[in-house]
N, C-alpha and C positions, 0 to 999 in steps of 0.2 A: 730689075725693078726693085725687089726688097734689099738687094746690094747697094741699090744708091739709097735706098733709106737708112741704110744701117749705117753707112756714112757720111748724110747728112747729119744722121745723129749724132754721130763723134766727132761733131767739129762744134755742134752746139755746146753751151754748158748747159748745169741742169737748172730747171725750170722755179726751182723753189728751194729754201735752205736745208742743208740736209743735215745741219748742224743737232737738233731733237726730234731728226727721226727713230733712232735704235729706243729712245725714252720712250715717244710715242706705242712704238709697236710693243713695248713692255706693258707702259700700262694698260691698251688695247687688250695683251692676253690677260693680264691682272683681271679685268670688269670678266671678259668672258668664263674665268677661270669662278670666279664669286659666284656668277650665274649659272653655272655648271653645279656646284656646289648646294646652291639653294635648290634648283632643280632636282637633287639626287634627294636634299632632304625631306622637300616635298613629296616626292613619290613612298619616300620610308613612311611618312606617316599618311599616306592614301592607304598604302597598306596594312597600316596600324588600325587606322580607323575601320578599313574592310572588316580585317578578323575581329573587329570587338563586335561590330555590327552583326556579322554572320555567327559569332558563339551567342551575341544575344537574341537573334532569334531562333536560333538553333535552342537553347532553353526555353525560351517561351513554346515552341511550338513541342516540346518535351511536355511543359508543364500541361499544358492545350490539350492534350491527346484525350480522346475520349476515352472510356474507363472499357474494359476488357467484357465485353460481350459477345454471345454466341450468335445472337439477330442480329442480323443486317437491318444497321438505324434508321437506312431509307423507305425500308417498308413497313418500320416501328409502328403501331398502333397510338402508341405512345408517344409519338414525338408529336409537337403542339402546333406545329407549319406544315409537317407532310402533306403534303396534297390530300393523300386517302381521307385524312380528319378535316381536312379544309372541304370536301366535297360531299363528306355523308355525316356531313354538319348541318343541324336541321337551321333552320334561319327562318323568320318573319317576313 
């Protein structure tokens, strides 16, 4: 069965000119070779933009920190939202 195809095949010529195919398949790898290329330099600067992103918030949440205390700010008397002061807050 595939023996009579393989022989029908060789007795065919081929189907289309084969005269700019090895061109074609060059420039074929040439585009994929480009987009390979962009691709890789895409990704360098995913990563670039990563690490500026994360040292920039990595500083901001530096500067952010709250100042060095021995109370815990959630039960602060003092803090101006805490519940405790939102509740034994006299109101009208």
């Amino acid at each position: 069965m595939i023996e009579q195809d393989i022989r029908d095949l060789e007795g065919r010529g081929p189907d289309r000119r084969l005269e700019g195919l090895e061109a074609d398949i060059w420039a074929r790898l040439a585009v994929h070779e480009q987009a390979r290329r962009r691709s890789v330099r895409l990704l360098a600067l995913q990563v670039a933009l990563l690490g500026v992103a994360l040292g920039a918030s990595t500083f901001a949440g530096y500067r952010a920190r709250p100042s060095d205390s021995t109370e815990l700010s959630v039960f602060s008397t003092r803090m101006p939202l805490n519940a405790s002061t939102l509740l034994a807050e006299d109101r009208p």
